[in-house]
C-alpha positions as CSV (number, residue, x, y, z in Angstrom):
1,X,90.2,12.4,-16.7
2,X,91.4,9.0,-16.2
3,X,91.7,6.3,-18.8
4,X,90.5,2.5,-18.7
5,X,91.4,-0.2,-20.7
6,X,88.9,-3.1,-21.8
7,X,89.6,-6.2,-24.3
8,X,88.6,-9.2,-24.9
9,X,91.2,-12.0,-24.0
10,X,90.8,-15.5,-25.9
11,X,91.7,-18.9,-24.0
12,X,94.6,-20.0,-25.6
13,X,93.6,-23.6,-26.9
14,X,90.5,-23.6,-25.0
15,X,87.1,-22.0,-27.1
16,X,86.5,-19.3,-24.3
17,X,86.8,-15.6,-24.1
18,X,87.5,-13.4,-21.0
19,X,86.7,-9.5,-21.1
20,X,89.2,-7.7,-19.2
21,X,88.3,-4.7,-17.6
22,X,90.5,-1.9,-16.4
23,X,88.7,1.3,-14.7
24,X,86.1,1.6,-17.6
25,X,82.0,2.1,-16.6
26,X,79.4,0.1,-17.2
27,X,77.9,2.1,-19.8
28,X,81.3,1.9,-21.6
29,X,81.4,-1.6,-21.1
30,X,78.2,-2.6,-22.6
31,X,79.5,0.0,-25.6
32,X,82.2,-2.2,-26.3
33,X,80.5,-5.2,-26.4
34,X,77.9,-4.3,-28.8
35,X,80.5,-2.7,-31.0
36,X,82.1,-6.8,-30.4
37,X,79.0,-8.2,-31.6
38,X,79.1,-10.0,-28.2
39,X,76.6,-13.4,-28.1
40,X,72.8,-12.1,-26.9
41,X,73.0,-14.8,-24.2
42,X,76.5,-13.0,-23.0
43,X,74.8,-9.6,-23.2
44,X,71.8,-10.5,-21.0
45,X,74.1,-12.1,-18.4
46,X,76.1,-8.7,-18.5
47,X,72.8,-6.9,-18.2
48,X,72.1,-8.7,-15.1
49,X,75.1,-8.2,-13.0
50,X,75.4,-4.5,-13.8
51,X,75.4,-3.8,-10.2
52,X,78.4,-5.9,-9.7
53,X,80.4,-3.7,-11.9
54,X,80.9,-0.8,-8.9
55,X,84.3,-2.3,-7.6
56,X,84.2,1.5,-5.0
57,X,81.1,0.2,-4.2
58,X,81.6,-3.4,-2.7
59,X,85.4,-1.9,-1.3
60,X,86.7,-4.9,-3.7
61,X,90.4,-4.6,-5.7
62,X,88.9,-6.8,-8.3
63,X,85.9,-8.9,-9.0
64,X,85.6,-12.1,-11.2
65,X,82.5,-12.3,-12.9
66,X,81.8,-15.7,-14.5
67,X,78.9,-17.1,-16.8
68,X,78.3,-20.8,-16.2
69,X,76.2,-20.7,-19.3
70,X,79.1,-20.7,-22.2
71,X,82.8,-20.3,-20.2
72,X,82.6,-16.2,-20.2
73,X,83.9,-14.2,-17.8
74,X,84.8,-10.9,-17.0
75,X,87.5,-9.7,-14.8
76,X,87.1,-6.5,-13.4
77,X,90.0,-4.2,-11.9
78,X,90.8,-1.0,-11.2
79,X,92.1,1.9,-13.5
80,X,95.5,0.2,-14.6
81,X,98.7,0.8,-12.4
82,X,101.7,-1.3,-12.6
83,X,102.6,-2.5,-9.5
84,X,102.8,-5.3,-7.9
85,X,99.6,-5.0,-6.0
86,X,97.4,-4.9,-9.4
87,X,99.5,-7.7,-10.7
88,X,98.8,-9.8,-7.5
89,X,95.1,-8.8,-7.8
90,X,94.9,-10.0,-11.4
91,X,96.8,-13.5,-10.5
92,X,93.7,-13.6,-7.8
93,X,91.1,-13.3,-10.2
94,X,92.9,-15.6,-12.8
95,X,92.9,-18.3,-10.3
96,X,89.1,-18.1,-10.1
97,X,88.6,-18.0,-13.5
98,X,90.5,-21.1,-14.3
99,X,89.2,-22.9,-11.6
100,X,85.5,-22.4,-12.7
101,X,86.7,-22.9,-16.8
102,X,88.6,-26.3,-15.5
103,X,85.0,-27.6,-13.9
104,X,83.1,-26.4,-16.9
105,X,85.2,-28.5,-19.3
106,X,86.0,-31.1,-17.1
107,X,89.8,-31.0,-16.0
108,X,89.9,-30.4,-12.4
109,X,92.0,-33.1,-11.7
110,X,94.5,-31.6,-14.8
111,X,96.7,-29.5,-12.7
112,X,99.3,-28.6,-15.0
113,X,96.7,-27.9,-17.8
114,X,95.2,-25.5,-15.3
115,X,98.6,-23.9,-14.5
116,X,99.5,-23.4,-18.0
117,X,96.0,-21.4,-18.7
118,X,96.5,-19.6,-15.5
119,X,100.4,-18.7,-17.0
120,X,98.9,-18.0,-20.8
121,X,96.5,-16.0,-19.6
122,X,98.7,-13.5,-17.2
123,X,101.4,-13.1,-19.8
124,X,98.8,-12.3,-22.4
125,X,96.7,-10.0,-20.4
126,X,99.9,-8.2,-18.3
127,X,101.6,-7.4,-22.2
128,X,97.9,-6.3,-23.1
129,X,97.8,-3.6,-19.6
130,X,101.0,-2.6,-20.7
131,X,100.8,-1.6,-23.6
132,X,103.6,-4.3,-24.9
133,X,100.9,-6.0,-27.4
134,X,98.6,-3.2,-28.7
135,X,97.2,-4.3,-31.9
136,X,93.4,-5.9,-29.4
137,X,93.4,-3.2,-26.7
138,X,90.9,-0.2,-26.4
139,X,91.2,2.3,-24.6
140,X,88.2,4.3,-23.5
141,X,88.6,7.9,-21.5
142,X,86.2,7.5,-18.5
143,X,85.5,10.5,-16.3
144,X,85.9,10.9,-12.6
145,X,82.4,10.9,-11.8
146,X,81.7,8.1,-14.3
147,X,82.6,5.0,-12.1
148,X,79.9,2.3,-13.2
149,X,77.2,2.9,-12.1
């Protein structure tokens, strides 16, 4: 048995949440979102990308899943290993993230704002994955044959 990790990230100064998603199913997913008392809008959108949740699937390392609705997204990785490829992968999907947050509020042309979120949201998320800052992490034991679909 393998163990995921999934949390919910805030935004820093901006009003926005990001789930993080390390190597935990669907089914798991949607648990822990419902047990979050995760917006119905946010729970439909989830509901309709389900397929995108298979990273084995679509080959990916990672996946950024992003609501234009509301500023929600989900990053999706695999089960957490510290190296410097799953670091490198999660700075990828970060990027995206803040790039589509920046257009939704309107600071695309605010560089340094963008850098900073990109920077708050790496330290917070890499202390999170490693267990430095435990006190909003869940774990969640996902099986072998369990992987999202």
């Amino acid at each position: 048995m393998k163990k995921g990790i999934i949390f919910i990230q805030d935004c820093g100064t901006f009003p926005y949440d990001l789930l993080v998603v390390a190597g935990v199913a669907y089914k798991d997913v949607m648990s822990y979102c419902r047990e979050k008392h995760v917006q119905k809008n946010v729970m439909k959108w989830l509901r309709s990308n389900k397929d995108n949740f298979n990273l084995e699937q679509a080959a990916a390392k990672g996946r950024l899943l992003y609501y234009e609705g509301d500023g929600a997204g989900v990053v999706l990785l695999h089960a957490f290993r510290d190296t410097w490829e799953m670091w490198e992968v999660l700075m990828h999907e970060l990027h995206h993230y803040v790039n589509f947050l920046s257009r939704h509020v309107g600071l695309e042309v605010e560089i340094e704002a963008q850098a900073s979120l990109q920077e708050y949201l790496f330290r917070s998320i890499r202390r999170k994955l490693q267990g430095i800052d435990k006190e909003t992490t869940m774990e969640v034991v996902v099986t072998k044959k369990d992987t999202g679909k």
